[in-house]
N, C-alpha and C positions, 0 to 999 in steps of 0.2 A: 227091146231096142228103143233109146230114146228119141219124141222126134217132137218137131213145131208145125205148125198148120199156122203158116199164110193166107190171111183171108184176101178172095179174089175182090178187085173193086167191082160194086154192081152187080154182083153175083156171090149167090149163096155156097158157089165153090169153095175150095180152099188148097191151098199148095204145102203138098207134106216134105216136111227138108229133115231125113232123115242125121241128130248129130253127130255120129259117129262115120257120115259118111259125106260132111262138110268138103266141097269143092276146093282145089288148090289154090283159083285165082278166088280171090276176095269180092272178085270185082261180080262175080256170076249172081252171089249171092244180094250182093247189093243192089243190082240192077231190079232184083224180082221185089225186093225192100222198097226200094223208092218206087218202083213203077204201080204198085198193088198199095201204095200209103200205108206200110203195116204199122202198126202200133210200136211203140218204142220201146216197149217192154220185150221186145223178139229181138229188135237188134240189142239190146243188152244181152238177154241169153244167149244167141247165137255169137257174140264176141267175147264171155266170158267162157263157154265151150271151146275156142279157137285158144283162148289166153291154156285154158287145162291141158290142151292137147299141143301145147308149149310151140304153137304155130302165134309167135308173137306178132310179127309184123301184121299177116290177117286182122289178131284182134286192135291191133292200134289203128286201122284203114278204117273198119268200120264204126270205132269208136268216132274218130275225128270225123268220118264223114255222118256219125253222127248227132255232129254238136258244130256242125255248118250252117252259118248265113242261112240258107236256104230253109235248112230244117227246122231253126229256129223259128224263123219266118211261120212255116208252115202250122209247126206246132206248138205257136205260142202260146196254148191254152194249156196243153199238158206241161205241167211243171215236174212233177215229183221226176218222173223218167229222164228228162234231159238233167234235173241238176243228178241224177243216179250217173250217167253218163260222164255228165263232166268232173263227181267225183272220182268215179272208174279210172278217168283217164290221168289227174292229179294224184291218186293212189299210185300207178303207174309210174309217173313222171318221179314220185317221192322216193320211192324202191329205188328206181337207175343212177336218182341222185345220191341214193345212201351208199351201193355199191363202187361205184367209181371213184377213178383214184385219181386222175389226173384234175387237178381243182377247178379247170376252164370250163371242159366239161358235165364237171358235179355244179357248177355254180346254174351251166346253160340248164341244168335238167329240174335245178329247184325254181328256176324264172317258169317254165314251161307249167310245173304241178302248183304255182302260185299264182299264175296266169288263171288257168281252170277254175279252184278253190274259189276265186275269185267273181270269177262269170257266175259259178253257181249263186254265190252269194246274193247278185246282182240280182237273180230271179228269185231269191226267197231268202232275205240277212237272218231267218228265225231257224233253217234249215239244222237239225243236230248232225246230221250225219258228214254236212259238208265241216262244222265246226269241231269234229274228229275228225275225220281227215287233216285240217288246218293243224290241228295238233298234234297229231302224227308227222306232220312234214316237217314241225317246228324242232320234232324230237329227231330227226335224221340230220337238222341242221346245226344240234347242237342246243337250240335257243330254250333253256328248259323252263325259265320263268314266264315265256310265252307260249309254250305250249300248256304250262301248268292257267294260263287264263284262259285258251282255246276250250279244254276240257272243263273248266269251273262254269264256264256260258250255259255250256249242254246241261251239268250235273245241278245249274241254279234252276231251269225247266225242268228235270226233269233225275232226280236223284236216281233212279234206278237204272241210268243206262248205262248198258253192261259195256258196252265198247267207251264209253267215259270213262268210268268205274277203271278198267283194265288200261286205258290212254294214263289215269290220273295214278295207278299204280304204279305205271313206267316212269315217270317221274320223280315221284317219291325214295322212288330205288335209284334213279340218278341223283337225287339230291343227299341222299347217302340216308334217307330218314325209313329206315326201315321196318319199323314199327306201323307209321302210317300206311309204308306201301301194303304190308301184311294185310292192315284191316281195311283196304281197300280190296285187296283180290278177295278176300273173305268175304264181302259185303258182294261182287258180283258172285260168286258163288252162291250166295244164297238166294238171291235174284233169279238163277239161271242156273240149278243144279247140273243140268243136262252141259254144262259146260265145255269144251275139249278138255283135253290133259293138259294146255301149254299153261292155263290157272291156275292149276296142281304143281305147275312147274315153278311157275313165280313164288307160289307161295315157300313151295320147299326150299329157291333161292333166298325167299326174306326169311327163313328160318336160319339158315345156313349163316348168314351176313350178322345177326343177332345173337350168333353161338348157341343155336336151340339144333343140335345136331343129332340129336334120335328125333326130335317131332321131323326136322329136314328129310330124313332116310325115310321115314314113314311118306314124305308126302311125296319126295322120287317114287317111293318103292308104286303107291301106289298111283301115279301116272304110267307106270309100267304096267299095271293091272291091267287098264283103261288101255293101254296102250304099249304090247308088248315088242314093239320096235323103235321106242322113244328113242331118238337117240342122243339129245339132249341130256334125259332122263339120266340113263346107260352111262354116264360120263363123268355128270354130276353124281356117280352112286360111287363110281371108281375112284374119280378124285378125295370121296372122303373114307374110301377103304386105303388109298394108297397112303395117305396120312395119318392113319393111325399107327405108323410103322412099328407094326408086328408082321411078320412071315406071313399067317395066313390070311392079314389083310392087302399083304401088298399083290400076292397070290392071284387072290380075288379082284384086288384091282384091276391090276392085270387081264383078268380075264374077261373082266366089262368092259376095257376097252377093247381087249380086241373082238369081244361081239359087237360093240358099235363100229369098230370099225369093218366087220362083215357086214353087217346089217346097208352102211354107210360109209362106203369107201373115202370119201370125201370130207367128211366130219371134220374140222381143222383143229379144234380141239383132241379131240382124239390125236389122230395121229401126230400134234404135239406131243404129250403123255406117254406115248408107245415110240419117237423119238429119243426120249428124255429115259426112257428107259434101256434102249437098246444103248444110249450115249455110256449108261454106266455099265452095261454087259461089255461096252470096244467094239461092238459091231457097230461101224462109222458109218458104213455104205449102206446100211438100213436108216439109220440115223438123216442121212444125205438123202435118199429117196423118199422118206416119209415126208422130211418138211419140205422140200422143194413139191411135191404134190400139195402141202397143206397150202402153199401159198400158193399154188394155181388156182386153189376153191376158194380160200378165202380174200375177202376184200376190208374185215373189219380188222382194225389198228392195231390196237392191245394182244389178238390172236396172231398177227403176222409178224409183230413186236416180237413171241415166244420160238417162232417157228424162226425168223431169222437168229436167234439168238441162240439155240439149237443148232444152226448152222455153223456159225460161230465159233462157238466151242468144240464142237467136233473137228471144225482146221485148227484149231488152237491147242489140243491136245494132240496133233500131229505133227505139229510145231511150224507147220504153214502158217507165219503171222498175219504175212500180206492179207491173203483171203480173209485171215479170221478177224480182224482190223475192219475191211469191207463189209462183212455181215454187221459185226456190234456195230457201225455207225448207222446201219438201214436199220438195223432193230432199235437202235433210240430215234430215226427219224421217223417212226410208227406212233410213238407214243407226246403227251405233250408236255411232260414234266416228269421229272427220276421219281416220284413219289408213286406212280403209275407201275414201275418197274422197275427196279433199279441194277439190277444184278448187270443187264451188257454195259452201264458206263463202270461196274469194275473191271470184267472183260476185257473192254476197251483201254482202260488206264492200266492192267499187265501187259497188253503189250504195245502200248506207246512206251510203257518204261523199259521194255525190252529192245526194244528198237534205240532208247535214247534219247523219247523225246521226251521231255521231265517237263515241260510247261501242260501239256496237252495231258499228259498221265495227272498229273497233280490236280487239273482242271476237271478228271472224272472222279478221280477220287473222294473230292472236295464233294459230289455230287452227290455220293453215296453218304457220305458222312451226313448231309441234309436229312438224309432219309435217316440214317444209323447212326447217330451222333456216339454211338457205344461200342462199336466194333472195330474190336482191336486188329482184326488183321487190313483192314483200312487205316487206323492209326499206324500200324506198325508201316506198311506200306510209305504213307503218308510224310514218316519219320527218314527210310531213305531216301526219297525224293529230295528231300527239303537237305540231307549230307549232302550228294551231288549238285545240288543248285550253292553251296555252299554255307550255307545257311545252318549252322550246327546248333545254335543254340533253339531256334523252332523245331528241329528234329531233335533234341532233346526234349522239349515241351510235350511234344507227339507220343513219344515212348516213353515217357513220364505217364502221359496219361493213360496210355494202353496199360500200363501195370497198374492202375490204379482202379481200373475197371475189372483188369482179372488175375491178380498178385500172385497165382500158379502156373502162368504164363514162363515158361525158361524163355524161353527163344525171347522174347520181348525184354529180358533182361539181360541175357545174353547181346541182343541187339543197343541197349542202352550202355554196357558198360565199353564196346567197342567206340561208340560214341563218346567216353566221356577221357577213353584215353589220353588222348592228347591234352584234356584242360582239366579234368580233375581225377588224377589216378585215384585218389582215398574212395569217391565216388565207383569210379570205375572196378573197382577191388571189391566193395561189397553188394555190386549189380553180378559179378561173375561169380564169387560165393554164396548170394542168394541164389543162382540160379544151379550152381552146382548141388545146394543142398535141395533145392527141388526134382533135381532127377536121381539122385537116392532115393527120393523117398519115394519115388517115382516107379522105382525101378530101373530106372534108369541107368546105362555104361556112361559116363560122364566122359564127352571127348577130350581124344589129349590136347587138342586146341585148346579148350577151357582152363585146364588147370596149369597148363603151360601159360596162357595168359595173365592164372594168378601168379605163378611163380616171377613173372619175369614184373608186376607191378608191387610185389614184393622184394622184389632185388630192387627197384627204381626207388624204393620208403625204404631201403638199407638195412631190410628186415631180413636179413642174408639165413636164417636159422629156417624161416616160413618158406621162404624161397625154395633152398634146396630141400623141404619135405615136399613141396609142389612138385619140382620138376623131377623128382624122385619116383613122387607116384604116377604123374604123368608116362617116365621111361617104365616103370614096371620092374619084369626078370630082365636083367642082360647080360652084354660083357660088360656092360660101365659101370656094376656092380664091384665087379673083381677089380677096374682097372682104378674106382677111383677107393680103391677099400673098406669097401661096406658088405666085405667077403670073408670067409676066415681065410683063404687060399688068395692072398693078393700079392700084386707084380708091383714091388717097388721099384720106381727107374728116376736113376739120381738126375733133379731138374736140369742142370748145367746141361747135360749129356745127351737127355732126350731130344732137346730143340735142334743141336746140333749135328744127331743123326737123323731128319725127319725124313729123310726118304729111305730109311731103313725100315722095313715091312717085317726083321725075321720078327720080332717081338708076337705079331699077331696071327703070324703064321705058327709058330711056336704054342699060341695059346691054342687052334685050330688042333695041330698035332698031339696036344696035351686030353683032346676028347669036347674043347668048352668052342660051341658054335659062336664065331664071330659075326654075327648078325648085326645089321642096322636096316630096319625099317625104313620107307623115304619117306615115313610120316612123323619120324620121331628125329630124323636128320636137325631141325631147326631145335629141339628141345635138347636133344645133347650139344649143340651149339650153344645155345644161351647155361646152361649147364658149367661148358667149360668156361664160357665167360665168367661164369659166379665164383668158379676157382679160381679163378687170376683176379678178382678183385677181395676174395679174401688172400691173396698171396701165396695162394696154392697151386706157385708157377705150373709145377713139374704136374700135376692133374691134370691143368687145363691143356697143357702141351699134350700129352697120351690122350685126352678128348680129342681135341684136333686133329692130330694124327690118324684114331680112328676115322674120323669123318673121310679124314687125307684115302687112307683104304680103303673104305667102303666107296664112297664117290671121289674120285681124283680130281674133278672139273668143280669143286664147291670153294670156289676162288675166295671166299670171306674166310675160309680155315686158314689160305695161306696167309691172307692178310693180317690175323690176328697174333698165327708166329712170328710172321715183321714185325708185329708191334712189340711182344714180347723180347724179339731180341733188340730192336732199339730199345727198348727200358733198360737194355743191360748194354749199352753202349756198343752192340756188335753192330756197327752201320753194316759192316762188309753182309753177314749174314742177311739183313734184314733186307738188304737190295735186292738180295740174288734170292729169298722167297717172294719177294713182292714180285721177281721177272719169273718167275714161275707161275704167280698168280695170271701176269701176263701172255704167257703163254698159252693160256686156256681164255683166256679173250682180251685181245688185244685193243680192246676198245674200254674197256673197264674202265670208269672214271676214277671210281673208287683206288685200286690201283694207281693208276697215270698219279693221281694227285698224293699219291703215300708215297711214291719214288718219286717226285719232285719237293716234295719235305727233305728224302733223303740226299738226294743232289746239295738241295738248300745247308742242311748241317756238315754236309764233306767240301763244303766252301763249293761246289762248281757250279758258280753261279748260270753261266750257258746253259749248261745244261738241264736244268731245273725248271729253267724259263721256256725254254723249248719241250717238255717234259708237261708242265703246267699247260701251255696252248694248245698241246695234245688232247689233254683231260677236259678241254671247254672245247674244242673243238667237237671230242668226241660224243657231245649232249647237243651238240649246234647253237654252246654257248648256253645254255640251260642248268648247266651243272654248276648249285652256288659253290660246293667246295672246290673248283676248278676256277671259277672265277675271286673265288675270297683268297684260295693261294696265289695264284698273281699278282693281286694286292698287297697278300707279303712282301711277296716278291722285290714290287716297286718301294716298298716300305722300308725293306733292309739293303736295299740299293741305296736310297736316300741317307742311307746313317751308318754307312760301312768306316771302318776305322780309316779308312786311307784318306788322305786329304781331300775335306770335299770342296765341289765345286758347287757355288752357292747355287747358278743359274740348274744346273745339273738335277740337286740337291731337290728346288724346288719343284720342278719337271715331276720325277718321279712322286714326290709325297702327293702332287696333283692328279696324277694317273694311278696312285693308291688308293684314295679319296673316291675316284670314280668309279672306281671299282669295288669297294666295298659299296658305296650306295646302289649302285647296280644290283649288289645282292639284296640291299635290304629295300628296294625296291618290289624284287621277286617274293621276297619273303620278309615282312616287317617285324618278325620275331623273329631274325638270326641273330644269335647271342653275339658270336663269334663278329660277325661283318661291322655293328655297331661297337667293336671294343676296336675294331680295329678301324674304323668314324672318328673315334672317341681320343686314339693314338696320333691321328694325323692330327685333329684340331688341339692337344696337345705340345706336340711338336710346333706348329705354329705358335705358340700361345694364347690359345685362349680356354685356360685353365676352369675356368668355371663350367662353362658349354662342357668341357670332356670330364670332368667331375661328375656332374650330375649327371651324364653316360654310364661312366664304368659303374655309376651306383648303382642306376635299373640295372644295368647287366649282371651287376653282383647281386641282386636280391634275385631277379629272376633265375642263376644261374644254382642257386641257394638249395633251389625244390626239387632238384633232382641231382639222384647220384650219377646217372649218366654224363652228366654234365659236368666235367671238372677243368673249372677256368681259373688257377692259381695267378694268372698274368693278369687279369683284372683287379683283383687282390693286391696284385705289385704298380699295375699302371695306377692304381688310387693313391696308393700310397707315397707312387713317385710325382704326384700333383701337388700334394699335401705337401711334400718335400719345395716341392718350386716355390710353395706358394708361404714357406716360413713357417707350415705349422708342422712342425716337427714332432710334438707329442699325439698328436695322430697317423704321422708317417710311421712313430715309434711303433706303436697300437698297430697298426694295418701289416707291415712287415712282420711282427713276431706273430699275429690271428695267422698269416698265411705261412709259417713258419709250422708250427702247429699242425693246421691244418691239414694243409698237402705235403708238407714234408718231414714228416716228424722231428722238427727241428735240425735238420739235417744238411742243408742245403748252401755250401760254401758263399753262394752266388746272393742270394739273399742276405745272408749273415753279413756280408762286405755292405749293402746296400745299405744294413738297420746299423751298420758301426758308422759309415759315413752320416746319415744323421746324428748319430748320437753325436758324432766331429763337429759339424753342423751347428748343434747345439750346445757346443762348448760343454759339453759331459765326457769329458777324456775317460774318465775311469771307465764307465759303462763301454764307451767305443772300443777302449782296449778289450774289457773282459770277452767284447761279441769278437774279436778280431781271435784272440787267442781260440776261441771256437772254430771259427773259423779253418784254425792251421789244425789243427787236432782232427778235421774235416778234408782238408788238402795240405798234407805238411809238406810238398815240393812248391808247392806256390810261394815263390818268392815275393810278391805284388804284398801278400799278405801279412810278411815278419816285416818289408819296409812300412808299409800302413802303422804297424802294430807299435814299429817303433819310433814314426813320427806322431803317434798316439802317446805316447810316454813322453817325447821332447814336451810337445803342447802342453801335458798337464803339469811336470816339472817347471816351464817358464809361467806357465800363469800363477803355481803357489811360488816363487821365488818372487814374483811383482805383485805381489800382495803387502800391504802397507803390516797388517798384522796376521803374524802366521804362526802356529803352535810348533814346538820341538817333536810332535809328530809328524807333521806335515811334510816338515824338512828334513825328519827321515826318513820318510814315504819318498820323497823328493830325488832324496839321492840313491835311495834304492832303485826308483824307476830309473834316472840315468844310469846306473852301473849295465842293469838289463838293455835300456836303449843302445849303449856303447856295445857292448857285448853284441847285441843285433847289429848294427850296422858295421860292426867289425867283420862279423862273420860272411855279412852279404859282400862286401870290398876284399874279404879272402877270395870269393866262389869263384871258381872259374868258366864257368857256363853262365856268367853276369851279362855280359851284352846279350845273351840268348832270351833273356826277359826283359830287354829295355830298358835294362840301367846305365846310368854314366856314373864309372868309377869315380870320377872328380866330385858329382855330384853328392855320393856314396860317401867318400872323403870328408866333406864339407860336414854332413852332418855327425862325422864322428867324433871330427875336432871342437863343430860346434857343442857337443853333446859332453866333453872331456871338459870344456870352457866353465859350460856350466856347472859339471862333476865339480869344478874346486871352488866355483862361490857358493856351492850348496854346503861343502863340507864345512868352512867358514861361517855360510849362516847358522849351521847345525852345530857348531861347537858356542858360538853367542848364543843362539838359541838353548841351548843345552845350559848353558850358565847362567842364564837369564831363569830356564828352568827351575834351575837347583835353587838361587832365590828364594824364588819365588816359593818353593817347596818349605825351604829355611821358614820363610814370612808366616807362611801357613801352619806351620807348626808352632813357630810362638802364640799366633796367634790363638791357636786351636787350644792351648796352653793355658793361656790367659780368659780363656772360655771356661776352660772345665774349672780353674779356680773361681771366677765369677758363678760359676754351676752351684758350685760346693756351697759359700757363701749365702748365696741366696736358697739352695736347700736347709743348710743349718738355721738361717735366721726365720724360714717356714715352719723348722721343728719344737724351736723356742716358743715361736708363738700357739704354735699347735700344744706346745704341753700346758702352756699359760691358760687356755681356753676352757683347756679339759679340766684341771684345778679350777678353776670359777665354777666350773658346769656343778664338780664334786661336792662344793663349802655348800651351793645354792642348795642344790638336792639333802647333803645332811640338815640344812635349816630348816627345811621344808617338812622334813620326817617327825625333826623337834617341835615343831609347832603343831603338825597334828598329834603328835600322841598325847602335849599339851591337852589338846583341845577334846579329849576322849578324857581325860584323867579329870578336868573339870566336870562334862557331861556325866560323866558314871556316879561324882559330888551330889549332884543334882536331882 
């Protein structure tokens, strides 16, 4: 039993205080302190006894009382003891201030342990022990560069002090220099063999930090030697079995924690780790008990930072956001920068982004990216925030870069090419085939989403051949094999027929009966949809109708099926039909805008105008005026109100194109890329005339309308054309009406054909105007509008070559052939008797047959001078031609004469020449 002996004053007595059976009041023991003047070295042991026996308040009473006034006084000669004292008590004050959280009170406990430090100093500046302490306090405050001078004081006196030595190590390891901290705990180690384990401990952390992770185990293992209840140790041996992730190191980890956490119920690391683990076993409420304990014990930052964030997760995987929202915010307000920790500002930022709030998600993200500048599931993250905030081209930037960092990444391409849909399908097309071919290779079922999305951005590039191998392989085995015949066993159903029976079901009940399951998936519902669209835009009416129908069977409420047989049968002129599926579409929801606004087209083309209009307010109303195609039909609406054939009234007139006008900008207010709203912008300021301004309209809209097959705007095509017309330039109205001729109508199209013959009139080119007009009737041969055109086409070019100063005997009987035709036409329209039923006046009718018979006999009279004027001239030409071939002749024979004359000179020269050589050998040979 340990005990102290109080010496009596004055006597050789002494007073035994056994420690183990130290008094409750403090005050007992102190009275026999002060009263006996005991030495100050017993009231240190006796309050460092009280501090073990975790009876704190004792030992702070006695400390303070003594480092009092009085005591000072008394024992100003002994130094070492009081400044031991008021280090004591500064040690003290340092600890309460390093534990506490609330900052008023950490601030009050470092003034108290600075206070102290101080006094001591007062009684000895040379003190080392007060000058660790100083160091110590400086290190709970944070201040490392001045605790790092606190400890260089002591270690400049006195290099071997081991509490320097181990002060100047703490440092070093906060300063991140871990090399120095090593060979400083090394260096008191060798000092101070006899050392505790916690040196042992430091050092196997500086090993740890430096990636020296067998000497690290080695130097845990052996503070465990030394000390087989480390529990520091125990923790730091587990942490680095759990990371070697193999089985029987996680095993092992495992089982270190949980002997420290026997050993050490409290340990906050530990029962972090054994959180973190039961997090991945699903047992929550372990998970929940462990850290809300951890954070009862602990008070340091970084540790409650883990155990909150652990909390966290675990509501977060339960899909409690709120709470798990509340943990990640107190787990990053633990720590003082994401470099520290970064995982709860991701936490955090999944579910701010689930909640919906995308500034505050984007803002943690951003945070991890500091840390992770390379982590794609933050980029990818990163990428839909920034779609929602609208922002598409930064979120293409984002998912750009997540592929660039891991190019096997599907989903991240997958997530780019969703992105790029709407502004660059080419782009978008080979982000979802790159990603398709990565999960083949993968192993991967490639969803029907995906290759449905190539198919339908291969139908939009009019690559119709790619498309339906896509949405083919997409559907897989089915009935839409057989129905669209890519079966040997297929059901042909004659197109006319099918659309018109569509709520006749035997067809598929029949196939049912026959043995072939009628099946549709509701995941493949949307893929045999765009399917049968690909057969109606290659003109494989009667397919896409049997697609529709099925869908019509399988789901009866998939209102876009009916809608697209409406469309189908207006292409073929059936309004009646097309109504009464569009009110069937309606019937299955009466709010459809979609609908409302396809039967108010149809109201618009069956003339009832009421009706359309009321029909259209329906379809905006029914979006709360949201819906642009509810609001852009309206604007027809007021559009073809404005320019109905009937006599208009100007004020009227103008009213409505004004209330067109506002309504189209209205849409493209909503939407500043509505093809459709700015053609119809483009038509009003037309109308008015200002030519120019709706020119340079219809153009973007015709280039933009260009890049996609979806898009088919034939009437911006015409409205160009018919600018071009107002505006004199004829040979581009010519060019613009036959491109859209072509185009969308395979030249086919009565309505246009009138338009490009009218310029051609325009432009004083009769013949051409005729030849489009005769098209024309070949196109609609009851249209009478079209034989009177054709044959005031013939009058025009007749009187312009008849008032021609000089005209060929071709011409004028071209001339009077067209008039024979013209009279013949106009005769026959003034036979008809259904003539006023097309708004003809017989008189008028009249007028030009007599006029056209008028000119029939001065054309015959020019053609008969002409014709003799002809013959002539024919005469002229032949003498002439005559009088040529004799000059021919002439001038050949007088070329042959001279040509023989030449040759004879060439002959004589050449014989002279032989003569005088052979001369000239006949003397040489002499010689």
């Amino acid at each position: 039993m340990a005990c102290v002996y109080i010496p009596v004053q004055n006597s050789e007595e002494e007073v035994r205080v056994a420690l183990d059976q130290l008094p409750r009041d403090a005050s007992d023991i102190l009275d026999i302190l002060k009263a006996e003047q005991a030495p100050l070295d017993l009231w240190l042991i006796i309050a460092r006894e009280y501090f073990k026996q975790g009876k704190i308040e004792q030992f702070r009473q006695i400390l303070e009382e003594g480092s009092s006034p009085e005591i000072d006084e008394y024992y100003a000669d002994v130094r070492y003891e009081r400044i031991a004292i008021l280090n004591a008590l500064g040690a003290y004050y340092s600890y309460l201030g390093k534990i506490e959280t609330k900052q008023r009170e950490k601030e009050e406990h470092f003034i108290l342990a600075t206070q102290y430090y101080n006094k001591a100093s007062r009684i000895d500046m040379h003190e080392p022990s007060t000058w660790v302490g100083k160091g110590q306090l400086l290190l709970a405050k944070g201040e490392v560069e001045q605790a790092f001078s606190a400890f260089k004081i002591v270690l400049e006196g006195d290099r071997d002090n081991v509490p320097a030595l181990l002060g100047q190590a703490c440092v070093e390891f906060n300063r991140g220099r871990y090399s120095d901290s090593l060979e400083l705990y090394k260096r008191a180690l060798q000092v101070f063999p006899n050392c505790p384990g916690a040196v042992r401990l430091g050092i196997g952390l500086c090993r740890y930090k430096l990636g020296q992770f067998e000497k690290a185990r080695l130097a845990f293992q052996r503070v465990l030697q030394l000390d087989s209840e480390n529990v520091e140790a125990l923790v730091a041996l587990a942490i680095m079995d759990l990371q070697a992730n193999e089985a029987s190191g996680i095993q092992k980890g495992m089982d270190e924690m949980r002997r420290a956490f026997e050993i050490y119920p409290y340990c906050a690391m530990a029962l972090n780790y054994l959180a973190n683990h039961f997090f991945f076993t699903g047992q929550h409420f372990l998970v929940e008990q462990l850290t809300e304990t951890a954070l009862a014990v602990t008070n340091h930052g970084p540790t409650k930072s883990h155990s909150y964030y652990n909390l966290a997760r675990s509501y977060h995987s339960k899909g409690d956001y709120e709470k798990a929202g509340f943990y990640y915010m107190a787990s990053i307000k633990e720590i003082n920068k994401p470099h520290e920790f970064v995982f709860p500002y991701y936490g955090l930022g999944q579910v701010k982004l689930k909640s919906g709030d995308f500034r505050s998600a984007l803002s943690n993200f951003e945070k991890v990216l500091e840390v992770y500048p390379d982590n794609c599931e933050t980029l990818k993250a990163l990428g839909h925030i920034y779609v929602q905030l609208g922002q598409v081209e930064k979120a293409q930037e984002f998912m750009r870069k997540a592929i660039k960092i891991d190019p096997r990444d599907a989903q991240a391409f997958l997530d780019l090419g969703e992105l790029l849909i709407s502004s660059d399908t080419g782009a978008a097309l080979d982000a979802f085939k790159t990603a398709r071919c990565l999960m083949e290779k993968g192993g991967q079922a490639v969803p029907i989403e995906v290759l449905n999305n190539i198919g339908v951005l291969h139908f939009e590039r009019e690559e119709f051949e790619l498309a339906l191998e896509s949405l083919n392989k997409a559907l897989g085995d089915g009935i839409w094999l057989i129905l669209t015949g890519n079966k040997p066993k297929s059901y042909v159903i004659e197109a006319s027929a099918s659309i018109l029976d569509y709520k006749d079901m035997q067809l598929f009940r029949q196939l049912e009966e026959d043995g072939l399951p009628v099946e549709l998936l509701w995941n493949k519902v949307t893929v045999v949809f765009n399917l049968a669209r690909l057969h109606e835009q290659l003109h494989n009416t009667g397919t896409a109708t049997i697609l529709y129908r099925l869908i019509l069977f399988k789901y009866p409420d998939y209102v876009d099926a009916y809608l697209r047989l409406a469309a189908i049968a207006k292409a073929r002129n059936n309004l009646q039909l097309s109504i009464e599926l569009v009110n069937e579409a309606l019937k299955v929801n009466d709010k459809c805008p979609n609908a409302l606004s396809m039967l108010g087209d149809l109201e618009l083309k069956n003339d009832d105008w009421v009706k359309a209009k009321e029909t259209f307010r329906s379809a905006s109303d029914a979006t709360d005026g949201k819906d642009s195609y509810a609001i852009l039909s309206l604007g027809n609406w007021n559009y073809f109100a404005a320019i109905r054939n009937e006599k208009r009234a100007p004020k009227l007139e103008a009213t409505h194109l004004e209330k067109a006008k506002e309504l189209y900008t209205r849409v493209l207010v909503q939407h500043t890329a509505n093809l459709y709203a700015a053609n119809g912008a483009g038509v009003v300021l037309a109308e008015k005339g200002h030519f120019d301004v709706s020119k340079d309209i219809f153009t973007q809209v015709q280039e933009a309308a260009s890049g996609s097959v979806f898009v088919q705007m034939p009437d911006v095509w015409i409205n160009l054309a018919h600018v071009f017309f107002a505006q004199g330039n004829f040979a581009l109205a010519v060019k613009m009406y036959q491109n859209c001729l072509r185009k969308f109508y395979y030249n086919t199209d009565s309505q246009i054909l009138l338009y490009l013959a009218r310029t051609h009139y325009e432009a004083e080119q009769w013949q051409d105007c005729k030849k489009t007009l005769l098209r024309a009737i070949h196109l609609a041969p009851s249209n009478y509008t079209l034989r009177f055109d054709a044959g005031v086409a013939m009058q025009k070019f007749s009187t312009s070559t008849l008032q021609k100063e000089k005209r060929t005997a071709d011409e004028v009987r071209s001339t009077v052939a067209e008039l024979e035709n013209a009279v013949r036409i106009f005769s026959q329209l003034s036979a008809a008797s259904n003539l006023h039923l097309h708004g003809f006046d017989e008189k008028k009718i009249n007028t030009h047959v007599e006029y056209c018979k008028h000119l029939l006999e001065a054309a015959k009279v020019h053609r008969e001078a002409a014709e003799r004027e002809e013959q002539q001239n024919r005469q002229k030409q032949e003498a002439a031609r005559q009088l040529a071939l004799a000059e021919e002749a002439r001038r050949k024979a007088e070329e042959q004469r001279k040509y023989l004359l030449e040759r004879r000179k060439q002959e004589d020269e050449q014989k002279r020449l032989q003569q005088a050589e052979e001369h000239f050998k006949r003397v040489q040979a002499r010689f």
